[in-house]
Residue, then its C-alpha position, 0 to 999 in steps of 0.5 A: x514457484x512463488x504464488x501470484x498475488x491475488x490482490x488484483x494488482x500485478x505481483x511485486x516480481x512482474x517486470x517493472x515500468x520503464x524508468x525504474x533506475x538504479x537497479x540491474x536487470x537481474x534485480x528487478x524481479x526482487x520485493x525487497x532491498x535486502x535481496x538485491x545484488x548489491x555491496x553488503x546487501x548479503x541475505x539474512x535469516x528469515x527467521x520460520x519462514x523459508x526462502x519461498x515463504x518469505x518471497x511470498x510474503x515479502x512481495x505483498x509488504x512491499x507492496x501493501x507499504x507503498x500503496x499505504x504511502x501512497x494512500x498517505x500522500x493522497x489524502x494529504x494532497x486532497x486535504x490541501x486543494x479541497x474548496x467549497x462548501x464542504x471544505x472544512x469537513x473533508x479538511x479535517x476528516x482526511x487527517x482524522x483518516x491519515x492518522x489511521x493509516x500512518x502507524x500501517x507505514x512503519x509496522x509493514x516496513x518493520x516487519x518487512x525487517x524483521x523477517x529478513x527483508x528491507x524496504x524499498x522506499x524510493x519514490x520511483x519505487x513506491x510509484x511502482x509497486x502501489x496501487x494507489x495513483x498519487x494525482x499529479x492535478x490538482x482535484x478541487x471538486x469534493x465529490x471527485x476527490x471522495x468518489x475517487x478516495x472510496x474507489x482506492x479503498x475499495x481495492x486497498x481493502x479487497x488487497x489486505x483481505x486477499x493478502x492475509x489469505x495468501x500470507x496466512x498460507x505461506x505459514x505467516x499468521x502473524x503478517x495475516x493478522x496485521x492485514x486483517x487489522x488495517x483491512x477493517x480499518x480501510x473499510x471504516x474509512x471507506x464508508x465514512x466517505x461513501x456516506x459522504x458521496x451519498x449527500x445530494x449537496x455534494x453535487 
């Protein structure tokens, strides 16, 4: 049995929302592209990983992938409707904090590859595996939009910490190490705006 996330989101493999499209039925479950029923999408080796461990692992790049994507597109959308007395300072900081967060993209993707497996990177898709909610309104306020920031980050650094345990388990030391490397860089960030919000001049 594959193990469930611990990362406080549902696992990869639990039904998708409605909506999901192109995929057939007996797919849907599946983590990664490489796995599903489609032409010349045959199974690869998954190098020291056997079937069940590289399940177990697939499931949280996929899933740590899109919610960096996600993250990715959210600081890009507050840097550009950030107003008011604090414009300049979170303008700038959001991309300082993008430019640690970017390279994570293509490493997770990368690593998905190398062990056989291949991103799926769909919007729809990256919609329903993150844990990060994109917003759809447009949030000018800089204590709502860092209140908001330190919330995601909260649970996307608690999501790397517990998936490190979990792929270290499924014999994945070295997916482990990545987590705990974007983990500690989550939680920089993360008291960077909190030290924000904490400024009585937000309000």
């Amino acid at each position: 049995m594959t193990k469930k996330s611990t990362s406080g989101k549902a696992s990869a493999r639990t039904t998708p929302k409605p909506g999901a499209g192109g995929v057939k039925p007996a797919d849907e479950a599946k983590a990664d592209a490489a796995h599903l029923r489609t032409v010349n999408n045959a199974l690869v080796d998954h190098n020291y990983l056997s079937e069940e461990e590289f399940t177990t692992v697939a499931e949280t790049l996929q899933r740590n992938l899109a919610t960096t994507i996600s993250l990715y597109l959210k600081f890009k959308k507050y840097h550009w409707d950030i107003r008011g007395r604090f414009f300049r300072d979170l303008h700038l900081a959001y991309d300082e904090f993008i430019a640690e967060i970017f390279p994570a993209i293509d490493e997770q993707a990368e690593r998905l590859v190398a062990l056989g497996g291949s991103p799926i990177a769909a919007p729809v898709d990256i919609a329903r595996f993150s844990v990060v909610q994109v917003p759809t309104e447009t949030v000018r306020d800089a204590r709502t939009q860092v209140a908001d920031l330190v919330q995601d980050l909260t649970r996307v650094g608690k999501g790397f910490r517990d998936d490190s345990q979990t792929v270290d388990e499924a014999n994945d030391p070295a997916t482990a190490d990545m987590y705990n490397g974007y983990a500690q860089i989550i939680d920089k960030i993360r008291w960077m705006l909190q030290a924000m919000v904490d400024d009585e001049r937000m309000d």
